[in-house]
Structure formats: C-alpha cells, structure tokens
TIKOLKE-429113 format. One record per residue (C-alpha): residue number from 1; residue in three letters; x, y, z. Coordinates in pm, whole numbers, plus 50000, padded with zeros to 5 digits. Example, Ala and Ser with C-alpha at 12.3 -4.5 7.8 and 13.67 -1.06 7.14 Angstrom:
2
+-----+-----+-------+-------+-------+
!   i !  aa !     x !     y !     z !
+-----+-----+-------+-------+-------+
!   1 ! ALA ! 51230 ! 49550 ! 50780 !
!   2 ! SER ! 51367 ! 49894 ! 50714 !
+-----+-----+-------+-------+-------+
//
This chain:
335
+-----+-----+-------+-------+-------+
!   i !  aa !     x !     y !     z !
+-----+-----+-------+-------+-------+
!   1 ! UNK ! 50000 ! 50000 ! 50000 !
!   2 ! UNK ! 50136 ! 50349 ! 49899 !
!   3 ! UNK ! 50062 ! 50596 ! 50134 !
!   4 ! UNK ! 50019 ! 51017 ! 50067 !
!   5 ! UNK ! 50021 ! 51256 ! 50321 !
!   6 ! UNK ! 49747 ! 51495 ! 50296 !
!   7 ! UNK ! 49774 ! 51474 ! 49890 !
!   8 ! UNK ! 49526 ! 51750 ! 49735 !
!   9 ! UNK ! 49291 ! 51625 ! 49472 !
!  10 ! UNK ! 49057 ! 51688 ! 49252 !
!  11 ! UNK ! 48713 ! 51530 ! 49181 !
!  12 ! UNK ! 48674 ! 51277 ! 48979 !
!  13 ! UNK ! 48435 ! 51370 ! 48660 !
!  14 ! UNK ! 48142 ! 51094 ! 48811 !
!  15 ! UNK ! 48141 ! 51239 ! 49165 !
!  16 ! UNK ! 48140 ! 51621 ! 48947 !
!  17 ! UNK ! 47796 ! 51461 ! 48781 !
!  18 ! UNK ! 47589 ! 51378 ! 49077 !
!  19 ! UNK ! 47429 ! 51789 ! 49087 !
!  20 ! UNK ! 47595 ! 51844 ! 49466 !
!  21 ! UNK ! 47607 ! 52248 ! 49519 !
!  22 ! UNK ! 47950 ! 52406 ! 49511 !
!  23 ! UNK ! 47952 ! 52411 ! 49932 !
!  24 ! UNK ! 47878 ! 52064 ! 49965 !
!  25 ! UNK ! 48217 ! 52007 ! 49671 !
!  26 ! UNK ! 48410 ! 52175 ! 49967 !
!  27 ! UNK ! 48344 ! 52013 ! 50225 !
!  28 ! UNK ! 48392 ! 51653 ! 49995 !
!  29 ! UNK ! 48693 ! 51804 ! 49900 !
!  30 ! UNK ! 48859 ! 51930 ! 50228 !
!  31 ! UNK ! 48721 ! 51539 ! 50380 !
!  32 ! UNK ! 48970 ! 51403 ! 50103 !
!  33 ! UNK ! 49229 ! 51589 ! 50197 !
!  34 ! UNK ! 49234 ! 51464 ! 50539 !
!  35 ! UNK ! 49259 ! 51081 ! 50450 !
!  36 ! UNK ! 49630 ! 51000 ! 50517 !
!  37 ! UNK ! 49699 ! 50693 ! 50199 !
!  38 ! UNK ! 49436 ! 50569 ! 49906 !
!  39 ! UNK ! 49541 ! 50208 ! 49814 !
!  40 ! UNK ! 49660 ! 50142 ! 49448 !
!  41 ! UNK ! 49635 ! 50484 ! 49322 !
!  42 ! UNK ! 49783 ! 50604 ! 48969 !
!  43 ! UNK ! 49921 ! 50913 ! 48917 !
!  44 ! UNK ! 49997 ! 51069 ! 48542 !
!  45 ! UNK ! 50384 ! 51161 ! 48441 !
!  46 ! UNK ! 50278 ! 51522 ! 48552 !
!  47 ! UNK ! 50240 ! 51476 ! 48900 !
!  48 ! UNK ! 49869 ! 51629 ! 48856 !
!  49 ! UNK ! 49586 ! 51411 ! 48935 !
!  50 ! UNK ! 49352 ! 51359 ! 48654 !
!  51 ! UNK ! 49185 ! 51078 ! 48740 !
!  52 ! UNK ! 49134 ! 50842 ! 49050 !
!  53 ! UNK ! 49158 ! 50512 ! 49004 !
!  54 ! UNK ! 49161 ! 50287 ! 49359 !
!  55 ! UNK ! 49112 ! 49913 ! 49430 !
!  56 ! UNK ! 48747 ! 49895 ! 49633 !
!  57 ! UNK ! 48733 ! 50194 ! 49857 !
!  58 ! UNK ! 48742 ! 50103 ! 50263 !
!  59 ! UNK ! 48439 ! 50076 ! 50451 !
!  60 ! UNK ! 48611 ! 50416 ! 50599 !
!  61 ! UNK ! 48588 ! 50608 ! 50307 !
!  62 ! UNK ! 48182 ! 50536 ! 50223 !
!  63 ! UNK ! 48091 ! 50653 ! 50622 !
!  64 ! UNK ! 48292 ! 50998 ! 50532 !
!  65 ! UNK ! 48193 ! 51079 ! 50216 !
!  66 ! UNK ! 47844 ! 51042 ! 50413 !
!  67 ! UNK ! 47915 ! 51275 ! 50735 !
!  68 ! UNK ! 48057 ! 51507 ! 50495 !
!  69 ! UNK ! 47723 ! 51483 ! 50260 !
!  70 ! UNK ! 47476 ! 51509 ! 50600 !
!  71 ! UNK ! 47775 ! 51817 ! 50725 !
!  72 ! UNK ! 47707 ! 51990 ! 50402 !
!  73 ! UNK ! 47281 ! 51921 ! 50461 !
!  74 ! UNK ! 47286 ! 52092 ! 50772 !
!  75 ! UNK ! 47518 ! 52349 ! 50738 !
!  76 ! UNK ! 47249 ! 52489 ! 50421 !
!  77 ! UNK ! 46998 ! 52503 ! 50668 !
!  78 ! UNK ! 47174 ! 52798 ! 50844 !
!  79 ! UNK ! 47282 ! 52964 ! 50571 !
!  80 ! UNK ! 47253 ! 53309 ! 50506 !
!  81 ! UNK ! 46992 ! 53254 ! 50228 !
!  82 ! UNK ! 46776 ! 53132 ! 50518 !
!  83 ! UNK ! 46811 ! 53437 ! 50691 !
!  84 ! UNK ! 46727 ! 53668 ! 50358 !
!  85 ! UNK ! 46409 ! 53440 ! 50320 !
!  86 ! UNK ! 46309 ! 53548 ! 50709 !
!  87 ! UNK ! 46410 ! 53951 ! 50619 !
!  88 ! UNK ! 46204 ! 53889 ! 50364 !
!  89 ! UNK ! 45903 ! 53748 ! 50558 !
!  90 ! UNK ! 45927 ! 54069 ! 50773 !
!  91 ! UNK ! 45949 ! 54311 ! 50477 !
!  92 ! UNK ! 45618 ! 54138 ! 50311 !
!  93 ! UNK ! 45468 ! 54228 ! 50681 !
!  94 ! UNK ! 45561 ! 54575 ! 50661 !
!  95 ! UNK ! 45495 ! 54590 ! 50288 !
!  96 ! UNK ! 45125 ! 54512 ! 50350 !
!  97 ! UNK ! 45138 ! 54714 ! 50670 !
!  98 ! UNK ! 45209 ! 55007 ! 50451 !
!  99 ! UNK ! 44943 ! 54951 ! 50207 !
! 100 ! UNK ! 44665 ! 54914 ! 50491 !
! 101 ! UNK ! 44800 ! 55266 ! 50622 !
! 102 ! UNK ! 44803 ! 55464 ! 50297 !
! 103 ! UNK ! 44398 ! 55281 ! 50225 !
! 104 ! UNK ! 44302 ! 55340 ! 50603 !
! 105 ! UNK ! 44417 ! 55732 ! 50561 !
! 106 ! UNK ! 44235 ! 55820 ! 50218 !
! 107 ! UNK ! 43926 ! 55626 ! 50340 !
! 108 ! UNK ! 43904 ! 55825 ! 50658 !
! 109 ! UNK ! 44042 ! 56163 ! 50446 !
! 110 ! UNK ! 43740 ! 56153 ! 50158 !
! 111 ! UNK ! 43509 ! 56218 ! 50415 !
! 112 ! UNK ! 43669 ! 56485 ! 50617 !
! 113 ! UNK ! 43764 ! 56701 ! 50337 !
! 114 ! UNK ! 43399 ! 56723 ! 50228 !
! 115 ! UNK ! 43288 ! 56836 ! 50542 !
! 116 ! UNK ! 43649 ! 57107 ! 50540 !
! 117 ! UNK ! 43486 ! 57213 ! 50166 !
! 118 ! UNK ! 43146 ! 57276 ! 50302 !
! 119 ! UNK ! 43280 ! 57457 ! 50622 !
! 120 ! UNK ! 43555 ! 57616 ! 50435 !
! 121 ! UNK ! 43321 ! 57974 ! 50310 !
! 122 ! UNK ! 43220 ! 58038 ! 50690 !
! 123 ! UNK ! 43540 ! 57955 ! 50830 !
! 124 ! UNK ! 43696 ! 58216 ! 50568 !
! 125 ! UNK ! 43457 ! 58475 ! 50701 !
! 126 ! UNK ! 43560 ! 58424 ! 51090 !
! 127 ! UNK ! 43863 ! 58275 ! 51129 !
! 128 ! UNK ! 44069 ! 58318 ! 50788 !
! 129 ! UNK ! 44395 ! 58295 ! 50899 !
! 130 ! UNK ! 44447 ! 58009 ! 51170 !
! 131 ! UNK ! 44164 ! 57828 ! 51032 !
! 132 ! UNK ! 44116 ! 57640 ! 51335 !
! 133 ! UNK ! 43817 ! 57425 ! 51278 !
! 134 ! UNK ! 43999 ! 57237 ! 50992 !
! 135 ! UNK ! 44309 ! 57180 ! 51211 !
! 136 ! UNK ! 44075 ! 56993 ! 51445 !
! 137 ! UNK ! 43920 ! 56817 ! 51154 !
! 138 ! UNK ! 44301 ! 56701 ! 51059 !
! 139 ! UNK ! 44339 ! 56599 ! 51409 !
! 140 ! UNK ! 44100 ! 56350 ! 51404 !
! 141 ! UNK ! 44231 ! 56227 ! 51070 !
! 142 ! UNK ! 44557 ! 56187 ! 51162 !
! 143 ! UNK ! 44433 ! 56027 ! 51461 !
! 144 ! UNK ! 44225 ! 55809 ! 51366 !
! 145 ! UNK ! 44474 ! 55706 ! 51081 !
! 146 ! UNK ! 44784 ! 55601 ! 51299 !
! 147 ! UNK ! 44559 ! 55494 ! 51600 !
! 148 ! UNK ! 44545 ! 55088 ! 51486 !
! 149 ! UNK ! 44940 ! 55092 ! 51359 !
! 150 ! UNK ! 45198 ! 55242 ! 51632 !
! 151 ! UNK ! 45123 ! 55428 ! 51927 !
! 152 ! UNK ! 45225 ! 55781 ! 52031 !
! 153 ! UNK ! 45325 ! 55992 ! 52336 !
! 154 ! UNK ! 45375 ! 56312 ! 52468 !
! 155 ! UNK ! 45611 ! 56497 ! 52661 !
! 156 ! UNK ! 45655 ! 56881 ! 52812 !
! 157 ! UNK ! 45267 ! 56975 ! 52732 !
! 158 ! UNK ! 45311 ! 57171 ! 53023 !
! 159 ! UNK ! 45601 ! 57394 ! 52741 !
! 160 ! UNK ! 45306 ! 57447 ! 52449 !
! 161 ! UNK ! 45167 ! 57862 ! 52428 !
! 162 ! UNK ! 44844 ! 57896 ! 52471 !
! 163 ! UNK ! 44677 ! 57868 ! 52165 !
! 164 ! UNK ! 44577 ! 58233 ! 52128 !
! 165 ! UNK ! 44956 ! 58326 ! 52112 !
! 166 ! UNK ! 45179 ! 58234 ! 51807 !
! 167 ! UNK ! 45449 ! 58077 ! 51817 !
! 168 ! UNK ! 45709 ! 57918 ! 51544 !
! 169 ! UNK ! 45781 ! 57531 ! 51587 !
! 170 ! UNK ! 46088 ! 57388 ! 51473 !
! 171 ! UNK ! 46152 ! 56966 ! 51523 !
! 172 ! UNK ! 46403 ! 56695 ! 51355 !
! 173 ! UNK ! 46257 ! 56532 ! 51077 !
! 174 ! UNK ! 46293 ! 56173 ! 51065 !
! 175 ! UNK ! 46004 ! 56033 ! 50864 !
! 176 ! UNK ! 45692 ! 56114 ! 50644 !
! 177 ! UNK ! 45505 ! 55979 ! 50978 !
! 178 ! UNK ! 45611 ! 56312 ! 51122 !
! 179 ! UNK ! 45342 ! 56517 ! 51013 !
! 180 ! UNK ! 45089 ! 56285 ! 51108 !
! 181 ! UNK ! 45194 ! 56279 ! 51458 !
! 182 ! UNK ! 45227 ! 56627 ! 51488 !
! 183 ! UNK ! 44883 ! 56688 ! 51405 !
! 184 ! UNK ! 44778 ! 56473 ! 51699 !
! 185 ! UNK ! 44810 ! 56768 ! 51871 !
! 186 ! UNK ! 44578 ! 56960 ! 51797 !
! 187 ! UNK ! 44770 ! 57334 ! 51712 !
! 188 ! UNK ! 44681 ! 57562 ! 51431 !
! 189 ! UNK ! 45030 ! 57566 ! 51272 !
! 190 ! UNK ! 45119 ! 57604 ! 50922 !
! 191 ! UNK ! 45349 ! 57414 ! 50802 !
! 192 ! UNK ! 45597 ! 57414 ! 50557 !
! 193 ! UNK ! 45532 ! 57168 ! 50250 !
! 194 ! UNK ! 45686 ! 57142 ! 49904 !
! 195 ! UNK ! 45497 ! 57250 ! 49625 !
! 196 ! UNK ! 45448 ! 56886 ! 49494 !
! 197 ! UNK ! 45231 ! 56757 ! 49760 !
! 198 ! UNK ! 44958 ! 56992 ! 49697 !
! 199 ! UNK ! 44888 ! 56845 ! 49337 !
! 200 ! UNK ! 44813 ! 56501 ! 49565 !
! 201 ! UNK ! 44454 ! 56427 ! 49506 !
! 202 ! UNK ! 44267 ! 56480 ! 49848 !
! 203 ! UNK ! 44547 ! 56509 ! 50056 !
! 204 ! UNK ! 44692 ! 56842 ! 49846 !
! 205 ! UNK ! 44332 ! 56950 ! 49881 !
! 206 ! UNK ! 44289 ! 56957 ! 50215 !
! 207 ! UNK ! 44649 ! 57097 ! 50271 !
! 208 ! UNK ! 44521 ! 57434 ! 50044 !
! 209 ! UNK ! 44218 ! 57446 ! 50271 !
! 210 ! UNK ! 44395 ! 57449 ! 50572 !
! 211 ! UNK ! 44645 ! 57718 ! 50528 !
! 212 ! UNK ! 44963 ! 57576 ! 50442 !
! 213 ! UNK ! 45255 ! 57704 ! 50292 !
! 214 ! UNK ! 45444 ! 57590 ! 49960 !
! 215 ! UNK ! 45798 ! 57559 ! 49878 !
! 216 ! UNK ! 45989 ! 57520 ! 49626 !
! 217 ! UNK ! 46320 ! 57352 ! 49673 !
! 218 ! UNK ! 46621 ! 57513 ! 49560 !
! 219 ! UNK ! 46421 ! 57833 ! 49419 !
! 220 ! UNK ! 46548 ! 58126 ! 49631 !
! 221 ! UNK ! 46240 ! 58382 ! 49500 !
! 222 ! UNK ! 46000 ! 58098 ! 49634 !
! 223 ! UNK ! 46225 ! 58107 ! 49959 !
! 224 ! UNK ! 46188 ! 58420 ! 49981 !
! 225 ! UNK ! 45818 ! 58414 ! 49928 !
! 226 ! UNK ! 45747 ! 58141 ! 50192 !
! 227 ! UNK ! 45936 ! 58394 ! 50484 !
! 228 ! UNK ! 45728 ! 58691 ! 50444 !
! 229 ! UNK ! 45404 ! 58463 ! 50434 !
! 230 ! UNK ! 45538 ! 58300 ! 50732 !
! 231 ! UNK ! 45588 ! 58651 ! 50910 !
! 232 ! UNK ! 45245 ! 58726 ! 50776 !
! 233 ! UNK ! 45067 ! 58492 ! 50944 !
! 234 ! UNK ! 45251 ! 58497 ! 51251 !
! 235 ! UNK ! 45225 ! 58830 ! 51261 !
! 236 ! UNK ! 44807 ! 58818 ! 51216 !
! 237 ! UNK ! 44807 ! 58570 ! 51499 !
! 238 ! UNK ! 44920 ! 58187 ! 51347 !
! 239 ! UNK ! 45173 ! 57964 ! 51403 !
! 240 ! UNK ! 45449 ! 57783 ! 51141 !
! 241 ! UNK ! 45609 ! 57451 ! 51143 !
! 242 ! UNK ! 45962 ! 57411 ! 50992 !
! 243 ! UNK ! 46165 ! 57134 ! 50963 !
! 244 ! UNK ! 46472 ! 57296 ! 50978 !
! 245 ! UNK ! 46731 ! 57052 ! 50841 !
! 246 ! UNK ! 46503 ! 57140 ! 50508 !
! 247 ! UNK ! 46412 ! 56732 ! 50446 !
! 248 ! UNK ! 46417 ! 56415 ! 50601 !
! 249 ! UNK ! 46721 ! 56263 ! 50749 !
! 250 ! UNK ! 46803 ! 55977 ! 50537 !
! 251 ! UNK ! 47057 ! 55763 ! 50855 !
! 252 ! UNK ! 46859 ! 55909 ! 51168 !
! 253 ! UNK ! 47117 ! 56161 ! 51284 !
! 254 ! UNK ! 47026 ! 56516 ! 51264 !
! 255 ! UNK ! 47147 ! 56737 ! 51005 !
! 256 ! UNK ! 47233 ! 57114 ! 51009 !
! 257 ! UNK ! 46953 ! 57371 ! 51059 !
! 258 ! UNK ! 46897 ! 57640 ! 50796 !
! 259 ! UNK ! 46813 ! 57983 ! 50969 !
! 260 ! UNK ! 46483 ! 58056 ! 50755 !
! 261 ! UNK ! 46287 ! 57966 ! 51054 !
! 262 ! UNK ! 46467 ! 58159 ! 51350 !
! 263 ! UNK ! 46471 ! 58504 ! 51111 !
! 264 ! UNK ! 46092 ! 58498 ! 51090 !
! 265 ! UNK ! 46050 ! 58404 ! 51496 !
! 266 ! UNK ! 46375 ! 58725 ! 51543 !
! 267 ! UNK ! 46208 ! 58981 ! 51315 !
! 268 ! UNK ! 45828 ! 58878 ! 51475 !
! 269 ! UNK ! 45935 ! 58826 ! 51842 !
! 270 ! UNK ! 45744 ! 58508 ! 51828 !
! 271 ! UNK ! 45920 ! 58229 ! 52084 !
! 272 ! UNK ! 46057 ! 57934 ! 51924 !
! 273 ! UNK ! 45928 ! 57589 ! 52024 !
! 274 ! UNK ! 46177 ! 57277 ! 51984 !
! 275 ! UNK ! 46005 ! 56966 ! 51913 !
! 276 ! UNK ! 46209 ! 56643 ! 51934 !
! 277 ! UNK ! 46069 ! 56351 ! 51761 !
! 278 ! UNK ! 46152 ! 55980 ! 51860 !
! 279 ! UNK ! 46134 ! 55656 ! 51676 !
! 280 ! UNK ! 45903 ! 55765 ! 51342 !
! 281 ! UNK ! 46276 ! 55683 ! 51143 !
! 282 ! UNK ! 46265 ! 55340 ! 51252 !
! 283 ! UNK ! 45883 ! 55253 ! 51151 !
! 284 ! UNK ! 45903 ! 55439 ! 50809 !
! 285 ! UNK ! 46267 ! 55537 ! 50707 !
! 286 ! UNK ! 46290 ! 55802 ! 50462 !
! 287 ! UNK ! 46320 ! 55678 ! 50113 !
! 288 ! UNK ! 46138 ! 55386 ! 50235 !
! 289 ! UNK ! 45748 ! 55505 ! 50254 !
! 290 ! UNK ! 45606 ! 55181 ! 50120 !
! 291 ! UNK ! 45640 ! 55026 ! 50435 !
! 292 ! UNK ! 45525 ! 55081 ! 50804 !
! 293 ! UNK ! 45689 ! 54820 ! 51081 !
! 294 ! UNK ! 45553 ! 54828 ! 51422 !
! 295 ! UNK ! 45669 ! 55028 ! 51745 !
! 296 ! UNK ! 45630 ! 55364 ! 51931 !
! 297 ! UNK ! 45683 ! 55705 ! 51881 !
! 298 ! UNK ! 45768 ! 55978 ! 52154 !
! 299 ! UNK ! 45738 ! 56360 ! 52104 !
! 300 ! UNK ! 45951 ! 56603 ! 52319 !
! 301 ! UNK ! 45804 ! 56934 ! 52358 !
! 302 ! UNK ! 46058 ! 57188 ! 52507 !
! 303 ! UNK ! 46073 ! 57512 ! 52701 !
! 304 ! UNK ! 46025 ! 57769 ! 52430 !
! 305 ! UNK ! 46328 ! 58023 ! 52336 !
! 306 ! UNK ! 46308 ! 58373 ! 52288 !
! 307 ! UNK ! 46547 ! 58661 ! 52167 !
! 308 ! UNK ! 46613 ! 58861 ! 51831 !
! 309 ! UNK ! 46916 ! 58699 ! 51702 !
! 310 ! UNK ! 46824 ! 58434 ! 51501 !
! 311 ! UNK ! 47209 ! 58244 ! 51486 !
! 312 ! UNK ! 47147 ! 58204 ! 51854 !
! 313 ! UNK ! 46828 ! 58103 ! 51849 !
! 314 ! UNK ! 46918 ! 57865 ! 51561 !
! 315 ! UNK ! 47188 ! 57736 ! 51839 !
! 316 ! UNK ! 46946 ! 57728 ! 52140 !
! 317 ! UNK ! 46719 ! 57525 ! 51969 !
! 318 ! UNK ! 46904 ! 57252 ! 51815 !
! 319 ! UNK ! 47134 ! 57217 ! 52055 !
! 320 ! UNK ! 46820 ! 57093 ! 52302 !
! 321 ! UNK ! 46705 ! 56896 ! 52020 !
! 322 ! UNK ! 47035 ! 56691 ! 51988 !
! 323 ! UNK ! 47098 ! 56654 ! 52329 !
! 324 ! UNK ! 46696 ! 56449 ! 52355 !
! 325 ! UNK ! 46856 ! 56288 ! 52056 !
! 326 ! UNK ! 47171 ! 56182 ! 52227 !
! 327 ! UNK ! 47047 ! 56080 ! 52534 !
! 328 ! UNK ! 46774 ! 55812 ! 52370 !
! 329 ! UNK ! 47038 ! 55680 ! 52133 !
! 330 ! UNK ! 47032 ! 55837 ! 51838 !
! 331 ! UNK ! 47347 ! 56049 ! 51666 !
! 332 ! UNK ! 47353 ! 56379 ! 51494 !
! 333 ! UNK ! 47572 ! 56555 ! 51286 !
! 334 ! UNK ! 47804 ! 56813 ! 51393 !
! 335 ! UNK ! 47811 ! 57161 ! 51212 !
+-----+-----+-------+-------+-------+
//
C-alpha cells in the first residue's frame, strides 16, 4: 500500500455529475484531503491528478463521504439565504402594513375634506387665517389614521403657548410619519410643505384648505416668498412649522439647521418651540414610505426660546434637540 500525506485532489468527473452544490464540493473536497493513503492509486507523468483510480474503497471512506454529505445538509439550513428568506418574511409584513395605512388614511380623508369644503366659506369669514376648525378636523384624521398601527406619546405639554399666542415650531425630521403625529396635537400651525404635495389628490386638497405654505426647493424667489408669508401669518396671529434641516434625514442623525425659521421668529418676536421627535425613522425610514413596521413614537416638547438673534436662536434650539437625541440613542451631525 502506497501511502500520501494529505495529497490535494481533485474530483473525479462521476462524483462532478451527481448535481451536489458548490459548498457541499468543499466540504467533499477538504474530507479528502484529510485521508492520510488511498490504496493502488495512479498518478499521470505530471504529477497532477487527473483521474482516480483505487482498488474497492474502505468501509472508511463510504461513512465519510456520508458525514461530509449530511455536514454539508445541515450546514444549508443555516445559511445566510435562510436568513434573507426570514428579512424577507418581515418586509412582506411591513409591505402590507404600509398599504393598509396609505387605504386606512384616504378612506378616513374623503370624508373629512367634504365636510372642510362645506365649512371652508364660513370659516373664511371668521377665522381666515388660523383656520382652526379644519386643524381639528386634521386631528381626528391623523388620529384616527395612525391609531390601529403604532402608538404615540407626549412629553413637556406643560412647554406648548396657549393657543391664542403664536408661536414658530421647529423639530428633527425623521420620517413622512412626522406630520401625522404632529397633528395629533391639535395646534393651528402652518406648516411648511413642498409645492408637489399639493397636486396630491385629496390630501393636496385639504392641505390648500387648511392654510399651508408651499415651497419650492432650491428656488430662492420661492424662499423668499414662503418667509414673508410665514411673518404674515405669525404676525396676524398663526403659528408655522419648519423642519429645519430642510428634508428628512436619510441615517437618523440630525442634520444642520437652515436659519429661515429663527429670522421669521427674530424679526416677529414670536418664541421658538423645539420639538424632538423619537422613533418615526425606525417605523418608516425616509426613502422607504412603502412600508410601516411596528413600534412607538415619543414627542419632546421643550421650554420655548426667545430673543432677536436668530444664529442664537438657531443654536438654542438645536442644541436641546440633539441633546433628547443623544440621550435616547440616536446620533447627529456636527456643524
């Protein structure tokens, strides 16, 4: 018998032919490897082993090439192609989630807007500029809209103005779930919207109805035009909304602030409100609206900030905003 230590070989062309995946030709291969002799083997002039030709293989050999086939069984059952089929399973969840949000909301919206359409002439008449009565009609829509998919709580109601007084409310922006928990509570603020979402059936409808003020992005005249009729209407007795990192955070942390916001609360004397929002980024990311997973959301209402400068009040209020942020977890970017 002619013995070769640890001799490296290749398959021969029938065991290549019985369909075994490329893992389980490992594992065959490395088990090989190990034996220490084969008994009457030939090797070609070349020294490279093109074929394997033994006397009847040892009852040995037949009870390894089996652990390694039953090895190579088991170890597919953990693989990571498992694990994609369970992400999976969880992303078909949220997937249909999502759907049964954005069909709940425009079932529930339909409604509502009529009765903002046929209250709309009256309410122009006696309260034209916070517009009050369709806030409270948005409150129950977004209510009634997030109510059977994540629930929501709040924090510092004690910091809100009254709501005779206006204010201007600034908040991270983690999610397109933001808005709808903001209107939860209740306050006649305006907020800030691109111009596209108004040419959304129903929901761009009820948005004109209720006050709110377009944007368009990267158009300074239209910048320019959405601060004076944000000093307009605080200045006749409304509130504003910004988002002042200007769009969603795309990896959680918060972003820089632009100072739009903080000139029209300086040159109105109006107090800024910080609003921290927790956990809407983790049930519907940005870029990511088709789905909704399940959890909770916290809101963070803070002491509200006052002065004339507008870089420090720009400071002020995201500084509070990223130290809530820090302290639950979540990172921010530094200017």
């Amino acid at each position: 018998m002619e013995t070769f230590p640890r001799l490296k070989v290749a398959f021969p062309i029938p065991l290549l032919r019985l369909g075994w995946n490329k893992s389980c030709h490992t594992i065959l291969r490395r088990n090989f490897n190990s034996f220490s002799g084969f008994t009457s083997c030939q090797l070609s002039r070349n020294f490279e082993l093109r074929s394997l030709t033994c006397s009847r293989p040892s009852k040995s050999l037949h009870i390894s090439q089996r652990s390694a086939i039953v090895r190579s069984q088991i170890a597919t059952v953990n693989s990571p192609g498992d694990e994609a089929r369970i992400l999976s399973g969880d992303q078909l969840v949220s997937r249909i989630r999502g759907m049964c949000f954005y069909s709940i909301t425009t079932i529930i919206a339909i409604p509502l807007v009529v009765v903002m359409l046929l209250v709309h002439p009256v309410l122009m008449i006696l309260d034209r500029h916070r517009r009050r009565i369709h806030h409270f009609i948005a409150k129950i829509w977004a209510t009634l809209t997030i109510y059977p998919f994540y629930r929501f709580e709040f924090e510092g109601l004690h910091n809100l103005p009254p709501h005779d007084s206006p204010a201007v409310y600034v908040s991270n922006h983690q999610s397109f779930l933001d808005i709808y928990t903001l209107l939860t509570l209740g306050r006649s603020f305006k907020f800030i919207s691109k111009t596209g979402v108004f040419y959304i059936p129903i929901i761009g409808w009820a948005m004109f109805l209720m006050g709110i003020i377009p944007l368009r992005r990267m158009d300074s005249r239209s910048q320019l035009e959405c601060l004076k009729l944000s000093m307009d209407r605080v200045r006749k007795g409304a509130s504003v909304f910004f988002f002042p990192e200007g769009t969603r955070s795309k990896d959680g942390k918060l972003g820089a602030f632009k100072k739009g916001a903080f000139s029209v609360a300086a040159k109105t004397e109006a107090p800024v409100v910080p609003i921290t929002i927790l956990g809407t980024g983790q049930l519907m990311p940005a870029g990511m609206e088709g789905i909704l997973r399940s959890g909770s959301v916290k809101v963070v209402i803070h002491k509200p900030v006052k002065g004339t400068d507008a870089d420090l009040l720009c400071k002020e209020s995201r500084h509070v905003i990223a130290d809530t942020l820090i302290h639950h977890g979540y990172g921010i970017h530094y200017d």
